[in-house]
N, C-alpha and C positions, 0 to 999 in steps of 0.2 A: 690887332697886329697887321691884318691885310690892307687896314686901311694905309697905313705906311708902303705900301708895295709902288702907289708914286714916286715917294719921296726916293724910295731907291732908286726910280728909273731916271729921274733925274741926276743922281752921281755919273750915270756916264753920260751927261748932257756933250762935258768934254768933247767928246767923239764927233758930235755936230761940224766940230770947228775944221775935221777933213777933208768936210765937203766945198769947205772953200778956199783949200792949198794949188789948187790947179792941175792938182794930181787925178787922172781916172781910178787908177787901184786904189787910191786912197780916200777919192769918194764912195767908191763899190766898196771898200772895205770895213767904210763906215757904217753904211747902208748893212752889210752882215752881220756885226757887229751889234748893232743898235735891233735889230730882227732876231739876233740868235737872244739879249738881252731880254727883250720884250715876251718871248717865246717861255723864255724861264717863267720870268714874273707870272703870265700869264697862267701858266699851270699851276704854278704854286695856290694865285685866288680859286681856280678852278678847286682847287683839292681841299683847301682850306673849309668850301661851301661845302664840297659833299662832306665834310670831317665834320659842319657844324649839322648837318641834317642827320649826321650817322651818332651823336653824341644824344641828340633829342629823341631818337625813336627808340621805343624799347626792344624791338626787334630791326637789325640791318643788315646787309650782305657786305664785307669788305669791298672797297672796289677795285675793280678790275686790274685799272690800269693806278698806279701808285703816280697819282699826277704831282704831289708835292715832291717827290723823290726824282722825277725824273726833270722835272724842274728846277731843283738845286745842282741836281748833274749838270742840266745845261750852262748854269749861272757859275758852276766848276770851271765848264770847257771854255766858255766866255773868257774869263780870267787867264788862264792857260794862251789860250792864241792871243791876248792881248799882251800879257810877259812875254812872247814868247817872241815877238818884235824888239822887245828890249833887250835880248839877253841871247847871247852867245852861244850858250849851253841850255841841255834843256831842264835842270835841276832847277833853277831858279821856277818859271814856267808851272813845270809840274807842283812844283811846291805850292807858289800860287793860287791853281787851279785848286788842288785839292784843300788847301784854307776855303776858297770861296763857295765848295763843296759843304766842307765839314758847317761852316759861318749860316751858309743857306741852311741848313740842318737843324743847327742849333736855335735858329731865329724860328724859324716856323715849324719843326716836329715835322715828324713822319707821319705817314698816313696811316689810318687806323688799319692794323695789319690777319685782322681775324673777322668771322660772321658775332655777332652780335647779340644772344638772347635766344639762338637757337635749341640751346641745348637745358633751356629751363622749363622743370617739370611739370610747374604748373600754367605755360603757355602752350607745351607739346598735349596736356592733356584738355584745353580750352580748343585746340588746333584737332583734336581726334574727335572731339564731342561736336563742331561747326561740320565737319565730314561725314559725322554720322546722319546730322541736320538735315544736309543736302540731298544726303541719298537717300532717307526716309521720304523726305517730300518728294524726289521724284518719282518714285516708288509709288505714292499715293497715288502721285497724280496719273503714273501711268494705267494705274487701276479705275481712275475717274473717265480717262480716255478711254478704257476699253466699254465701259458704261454709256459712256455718251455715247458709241458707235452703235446702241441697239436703238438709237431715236427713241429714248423714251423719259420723258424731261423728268417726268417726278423720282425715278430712280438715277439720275442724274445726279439731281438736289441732294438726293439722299445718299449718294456716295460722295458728294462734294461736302456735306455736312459732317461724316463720317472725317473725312480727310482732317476735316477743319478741327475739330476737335481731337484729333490725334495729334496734330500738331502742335496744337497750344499748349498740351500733356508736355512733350519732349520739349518746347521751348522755354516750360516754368521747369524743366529739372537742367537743362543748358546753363541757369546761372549757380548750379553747386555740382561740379563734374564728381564731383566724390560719388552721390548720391546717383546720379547717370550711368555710372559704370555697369551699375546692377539694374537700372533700365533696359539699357540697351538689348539684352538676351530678351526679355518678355516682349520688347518692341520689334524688334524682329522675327520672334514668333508669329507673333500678331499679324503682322505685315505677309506671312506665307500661306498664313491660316484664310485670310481678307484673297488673297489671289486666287486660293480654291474653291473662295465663294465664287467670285468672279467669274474663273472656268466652269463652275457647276452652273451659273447660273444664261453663261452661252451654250452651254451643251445642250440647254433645257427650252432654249427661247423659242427653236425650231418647231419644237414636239406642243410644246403647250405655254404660252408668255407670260400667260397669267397668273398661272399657276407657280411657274421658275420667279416673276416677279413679288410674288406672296412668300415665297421661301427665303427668297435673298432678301429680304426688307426684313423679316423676325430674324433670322439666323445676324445678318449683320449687326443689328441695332444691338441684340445681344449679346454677340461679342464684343462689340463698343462699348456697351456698359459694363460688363466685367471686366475687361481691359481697365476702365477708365476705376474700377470700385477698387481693383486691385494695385494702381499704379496709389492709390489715397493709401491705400493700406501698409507701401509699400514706404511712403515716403510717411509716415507717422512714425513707422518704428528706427528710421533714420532721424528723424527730427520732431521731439514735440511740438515743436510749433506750427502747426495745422494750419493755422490761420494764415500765415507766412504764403503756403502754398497754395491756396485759395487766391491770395491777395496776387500772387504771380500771375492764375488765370486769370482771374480780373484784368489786369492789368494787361496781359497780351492778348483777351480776347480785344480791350477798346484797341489795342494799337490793330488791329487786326480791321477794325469795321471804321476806325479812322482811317486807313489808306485804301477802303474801299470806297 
């Protein structure tokens, strides 16, 4: 239908023919005329595009400004001051305008007049589980930060190992949010339990390093492992198929050491 949006700009080609009566107003009035025309059409394709990008995404915001609408207004008012030259009274005019209103309307629809796929359960709950995602990892990471600050590379490694494997847990339960729901609580546990190591294990560096760093390496690793034995246990009695979620770490561990 937009593609036609020439063809209509050429109906008021007519109007051209002002510019060469010898008239000034009536070349200026051409020139308005022909700008106020073009100005419509204009909006209409503007609106039309966002309408066909807002029909393909599953989720979209309405927009802002209702450019197909405000575009057929103008293609109304166009119409209106061009009768309005003809015609004596302004019933004739108004009449017009608002045909070429209602005409602009009817040829290209309105713009899509609401948000889009916001309000579906299983996108809002795909949209809380990528939040949860986020702030887990950075959570981690800020726990790998406070590690890296004692300069001591191998408990580094080993809290960037920790990280890594925490994640790849919460990113094989990211593709069935049902199952997540009842992660999330243990995952965050986890997460406060891992910061105390953390604190315990700066409280201790001063006094004795080697010692704080022999502590935080068993206590961690163990917690990671129960963590990781209970999140399998956890996701068995939600899903027979075991392998499924196996095949998930698989699988995000290689994308994980492919974009390394």
């Amino acid at each position: 239908m937009t593609a036609l949006l020439p063809v209509l700009f050429l109906a008021a080609s007519p109007l051209v023919f002002w510019l060469f009566t010898g008239s000034l107003g009536a070349a200026l009035g051409a020139v308005f005329h022909l700008g106020l025309i073009a100005a419509g059409l204009a909006l209409i394709a503007s609106g039309a595009r966002i309408e066909a990008r807002y029909r393909v995404a599953r989720t979209a915001r309405r927009p802002r400004v209702p450019r197909k609408l405000c575009g057929a207004a103008i293609l109304g008012l166009a119409a209106l001051l061009l009768a309005a030259s003809q015609f004596s009274t302004w019933t004739m005019p108004v009449a017009f305008g608002f045909a070429g209103f209602a005409l602009s309307l009817l040829a290209f629809g309105l713009d899509p007049m609401r948000d889009k796929g916001f309000d579906d359960p299983d996108l809002l709950a795909r949209h809380a589980v990528e939040r949860s995602l986020a702030e887990s990892d950075a959570s981690l990471t800020a726990l790998v930060d406070r590690v890296a600050r004692l300069d001591e590379p191998e408990l580094t490694l080993r809290m960037e190992a920790v990280r890594s494997a925490i994640l790849r847990l919460v990113r094989a339960h990211v593709s069935c949010p049902e199952s997540f729901a009842s992660f999330e609580k243990p995952l965050t546990a986890f997460i406060s339990i891992a910061d105390g190591e953390v604190s315990a294990l700066e409280n201790g560096w001063q006094q004795d390093s080697h010692r704080a760093a022999q502590r935080f390496s068993h206590r961690i690793a163990a917690l990671t492992d129960g963590f990781e034995a209970r999140a399998r246990k956890r996701r068995a009695r939600q899903d027979a198929d075991t392998y499924a979620f196996d095949a998930d770490l698989i699988l995000e561990r290689m994308r994980q050491n492919k974009a390394a």
